[in-house]
N, C-alpha and C positions, 0 to 999 in steps of 0.2 A: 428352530428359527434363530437367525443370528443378532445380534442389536448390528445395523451397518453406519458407521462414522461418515459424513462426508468429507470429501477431500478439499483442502484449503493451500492458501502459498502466503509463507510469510513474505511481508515488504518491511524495504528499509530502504529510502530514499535521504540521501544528503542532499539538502540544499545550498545553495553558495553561501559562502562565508560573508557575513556582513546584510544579510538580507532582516529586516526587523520582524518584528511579533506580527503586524501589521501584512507582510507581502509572503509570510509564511503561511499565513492563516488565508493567502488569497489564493495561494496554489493545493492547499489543501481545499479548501472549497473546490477549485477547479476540477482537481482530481475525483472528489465526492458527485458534483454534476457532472461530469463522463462515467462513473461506476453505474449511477443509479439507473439510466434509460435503459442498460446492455443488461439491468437483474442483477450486477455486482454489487458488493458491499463492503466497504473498508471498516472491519473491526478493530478497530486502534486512532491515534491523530499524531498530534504533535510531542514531540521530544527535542526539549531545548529551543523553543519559537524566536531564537534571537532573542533572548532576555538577557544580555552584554552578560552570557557568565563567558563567554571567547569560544563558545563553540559552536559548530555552524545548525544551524536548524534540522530536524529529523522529521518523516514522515514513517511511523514504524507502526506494523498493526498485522492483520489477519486480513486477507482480499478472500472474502466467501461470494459466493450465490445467493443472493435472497431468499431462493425459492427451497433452498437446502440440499438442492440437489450440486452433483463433484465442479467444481472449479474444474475445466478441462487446460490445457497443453495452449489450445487459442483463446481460452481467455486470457492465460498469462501474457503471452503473447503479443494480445492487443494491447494491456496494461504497458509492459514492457516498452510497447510502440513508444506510447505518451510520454512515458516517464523520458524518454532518449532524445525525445521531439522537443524538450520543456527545455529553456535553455536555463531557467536555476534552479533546475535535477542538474546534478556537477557530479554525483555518482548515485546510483542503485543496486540492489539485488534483490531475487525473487527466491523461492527455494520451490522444487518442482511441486507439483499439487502432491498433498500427500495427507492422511486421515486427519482432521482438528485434533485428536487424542494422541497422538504420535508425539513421545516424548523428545525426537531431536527438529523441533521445529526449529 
């Protein structure tokens, strides 16, 4: 018997530059009410919420499946969709689904 890992995709979402604590915290909400109805889940939040240190707001974390079962290809995907659609997403990247224990996340 093997222990099996599920697979996961790191996020790292930049938002515009100049957005505050306040409208960074509103697209991560955003982001959190579309994960949750689809069984996603964002392990991680914000990095840097526009706290005037001059850098732009992050959204950086772990996107799993609630139910623990693998993150597939369309979930990313669909994440991917949103993040593209948001217009202060200003850049992203995902890294392909790949085991949560996987040391080059």
């Amino acid at each position: 018997m093997t222990d099996r890992t599920e697979r996961v995709s790191q996020l790292r979402a930049t938002l515009s530059l100049g957005l505050d604590a306040k409208g960074s915290e509103k697209i991560l909400r955003a982001l959190e009410d579309l994960l949750v109805p689809h069984g996603l889940y964002l392990d991680g939040g914000l990095k840097h919420s526009g706290d005037n240190s001059g850098l732009s707001p992050e959204i950086v974390g772990l996107i799993t499946r609630a139910d623990g079962r693998d993150l597939s290809e369309r979930d990313k995907r669909w994440v991917e969709a949103w993040l593209a659609s948001t217009p202060q997403v200003a850049e992203f990247s995902m890294s392909p689904p790949k085991p949560a224990d996987s040391p080059e996340r």
